[in-house]
N, C-alpha and C positions, 0 to 999 in steps of 0.2 A: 451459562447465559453470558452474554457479549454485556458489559458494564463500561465506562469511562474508566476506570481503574486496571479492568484485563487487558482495555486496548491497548493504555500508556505500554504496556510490556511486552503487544504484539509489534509494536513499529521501531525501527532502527535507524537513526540515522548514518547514514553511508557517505566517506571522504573518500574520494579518490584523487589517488595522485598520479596523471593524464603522464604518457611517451612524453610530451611535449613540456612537461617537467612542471605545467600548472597543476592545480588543484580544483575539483568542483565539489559539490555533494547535490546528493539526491535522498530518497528517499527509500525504505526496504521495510518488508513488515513478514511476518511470518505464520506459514499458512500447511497447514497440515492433512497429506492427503492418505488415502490406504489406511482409515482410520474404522477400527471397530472395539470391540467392548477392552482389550488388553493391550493393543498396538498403533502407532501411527508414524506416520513418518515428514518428519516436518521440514519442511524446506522456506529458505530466506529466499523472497519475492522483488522482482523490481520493475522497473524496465529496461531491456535492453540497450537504449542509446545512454543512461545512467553510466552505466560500465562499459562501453562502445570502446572507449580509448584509455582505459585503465591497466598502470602499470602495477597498482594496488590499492584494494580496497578495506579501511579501515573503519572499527566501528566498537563502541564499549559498549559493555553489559554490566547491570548491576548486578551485584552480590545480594545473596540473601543470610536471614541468621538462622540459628535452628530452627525457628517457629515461622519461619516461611516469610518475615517481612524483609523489606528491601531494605540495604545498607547502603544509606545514601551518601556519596563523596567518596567513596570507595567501590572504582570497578575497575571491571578487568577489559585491553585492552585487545581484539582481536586484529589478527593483520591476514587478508587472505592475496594472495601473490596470484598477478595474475587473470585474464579471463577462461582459464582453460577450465575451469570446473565449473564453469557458469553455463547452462543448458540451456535452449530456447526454445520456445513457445513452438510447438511442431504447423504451426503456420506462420508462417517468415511474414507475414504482413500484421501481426501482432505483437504488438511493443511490449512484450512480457517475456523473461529471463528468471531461471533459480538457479539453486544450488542449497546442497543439502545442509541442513540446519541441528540436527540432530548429534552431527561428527562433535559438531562444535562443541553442542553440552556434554556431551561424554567423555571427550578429553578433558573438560574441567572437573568434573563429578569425581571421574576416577582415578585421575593420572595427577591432579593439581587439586584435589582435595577440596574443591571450591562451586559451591552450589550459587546455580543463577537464579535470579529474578526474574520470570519470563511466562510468555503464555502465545498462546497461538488463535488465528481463527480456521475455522474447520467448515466441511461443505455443508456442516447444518443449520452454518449461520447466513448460507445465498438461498434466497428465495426462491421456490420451486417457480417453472413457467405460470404455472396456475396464478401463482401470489406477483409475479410481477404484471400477467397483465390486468389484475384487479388495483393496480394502484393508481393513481390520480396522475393528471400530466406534471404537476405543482406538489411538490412533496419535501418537505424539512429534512436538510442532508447536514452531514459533518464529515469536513474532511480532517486527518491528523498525520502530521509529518512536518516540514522543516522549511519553510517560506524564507527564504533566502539564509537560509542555511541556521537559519537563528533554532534555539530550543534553552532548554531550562538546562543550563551547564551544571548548577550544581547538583538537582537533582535527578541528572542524565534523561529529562521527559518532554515529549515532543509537545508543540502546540496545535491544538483544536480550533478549527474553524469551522462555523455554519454559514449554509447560503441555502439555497435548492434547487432541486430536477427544472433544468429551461426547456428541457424535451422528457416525452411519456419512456420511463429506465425499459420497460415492457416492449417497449418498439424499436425496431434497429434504423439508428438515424442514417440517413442516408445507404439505405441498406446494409450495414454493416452492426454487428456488434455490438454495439457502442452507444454513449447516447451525452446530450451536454447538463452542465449544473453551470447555475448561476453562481460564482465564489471566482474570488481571486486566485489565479494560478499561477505565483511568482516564480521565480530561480529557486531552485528546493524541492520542490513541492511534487516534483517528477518521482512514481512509485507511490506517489500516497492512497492508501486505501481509502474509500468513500464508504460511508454506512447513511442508510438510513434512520432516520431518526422519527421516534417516535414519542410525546407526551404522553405521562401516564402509564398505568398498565394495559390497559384494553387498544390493541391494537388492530387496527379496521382497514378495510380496504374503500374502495370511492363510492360503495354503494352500502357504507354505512357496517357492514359486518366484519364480525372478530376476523382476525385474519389467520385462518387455519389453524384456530383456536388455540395462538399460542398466546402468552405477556411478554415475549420479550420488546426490549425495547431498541432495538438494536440491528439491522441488518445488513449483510455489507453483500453492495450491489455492485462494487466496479471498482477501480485502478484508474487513480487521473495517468495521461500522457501526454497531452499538449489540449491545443485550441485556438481558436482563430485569431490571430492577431493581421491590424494593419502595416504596412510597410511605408515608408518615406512616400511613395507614388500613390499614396491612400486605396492601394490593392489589399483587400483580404487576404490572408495567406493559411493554412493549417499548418503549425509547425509541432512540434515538441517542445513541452516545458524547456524550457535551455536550464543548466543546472549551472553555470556560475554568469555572475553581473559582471560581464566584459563589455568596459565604454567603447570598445573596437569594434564590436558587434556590431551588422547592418540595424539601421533602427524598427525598432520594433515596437508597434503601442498595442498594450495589451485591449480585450475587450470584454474583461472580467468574467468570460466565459473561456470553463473548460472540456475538454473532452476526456470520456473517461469509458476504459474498457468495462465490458459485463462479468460481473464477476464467474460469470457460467464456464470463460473462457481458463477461469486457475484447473476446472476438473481436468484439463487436455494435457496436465503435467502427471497425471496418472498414467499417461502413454510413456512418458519422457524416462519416470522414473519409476521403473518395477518396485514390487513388494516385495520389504527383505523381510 
């Protein structure tokens, strides 16, 4: 079951350092598919224009001790060279990109002796169609990932933000995919996974019933990527999160609304990436 605790250890913060010799971050979280009772195969999530212009992308992981908790102020640092192992979302108009997340921990487990602190979300935490169109237009969401790049340095863990659904998650805004949340979408925050948030254990849908009689409290329904913002000439625009605070930048005024992909769309990396 999805908790505040499993997330902190599904999401990564992601540095890249740009051809052009800047630096942004975005955001990455890790999501595991080809999953059954013994096996799964988990791959680090983002979005594509995150890593668009990345000469390399950097990101630490905690350590764990033998009894499984995390060793905080002590991690290890990954450096991955490169976009060529980065795979995209087999619809090119989907701001969504992986790469396999499993190499990672096995080179440290086996080869470097050093067990991670880590967890993943899996396709049994998105909502079947049934359960998204029983949910309410207005629903308590939580995004988690890296709002201008900020997070808990020392103990390598991202920060949590609530806001909620401005459009029905069950419906494709504007035919597409996709759907918006009310919450601030800064520089960072590009790749942050969205869950839905539920008070309590009993979890209901807008006509008052258990919702597919489970308790969790937890469901993750989508991928921020960008969202409307104003332009100098007070034109609405749909852009992508930008992932670094460049004063050079055309001006941009946010309008505290984001757009965020459906999370139905991580199962299409099951195409991408066969079962080993």
């Amino acid at each position: 079951m999805l908790d505040t605790e499993n997330i902190a250890y599904c999401v990564i913060r992601l540095e890249c350092l740009n051809t052009n010799g800047g630096t942004s971050v975005g955001t990455g979280f890790i999501f595991a598919i080809h999953e059954d009772e013994e096996t799964h195969l988990p791959l680090l999530v983002t979005n594509k224009h995150v890593i668009a212009n990345a000469k390399e992308v950097k990101f630490l992981l905690t350590k764990r001790d033998e009894n499984g908790n995390p060793i905080f102020s002590d991690y290890q640092t990954v450096t991955l060279k490169g976009v060529s192992n980065w795979k995209s979302h087999p619809d090119e108009n989907i701001d969504l990109c992986a790469t396999t997340f499993g190499n990672i921990i096995n080179e440290f487990n086996k080869n470097l002796n050093t067990d991670i602190r880590w967890s993943r979300i899996t396709p049994r935490n998105i909502p079947n169609r049934e359960q998204l169109n029983s949910l309410n237009p207005v629903e308590d969401v939580v995004m988690v990932g890296y709002p201008i790049g900020l997070w808990d340095t020392h103990n390598n863990r991202p920060i949590f933000r609530k806001g909620i659904t401005a459009t029905q998650p069950g419906l494709p805004y504007n035919g597409k995919k996709e759907f918006l949340v009310d919450i601030a979408a800064l520089p960072g925050s590009s790749g942050s996974p969205i869950f839905l948030y539920k008070e309590g254990l009993n979890v209901v849908n807008s006509v008052g019933n258990k919702l597919a009689g489970r308790d969790d409290k937890f469901f993750f329904i989508g991928v921020l990527y960008g969202g409307p913002m104003y332009n100098a000439k007070g034109e609405i625009k749909i852009q992508n999160v930008p992932t670094t605070n460049d004063p050079k930048v055309t001006l941009r005024i946010p309008t505290n609304l984001g757009l965020v992909i459906s999370s139905e769309e991580l199962l299409e990396f099951e195409k991408v990436f066969p079962k080993q």
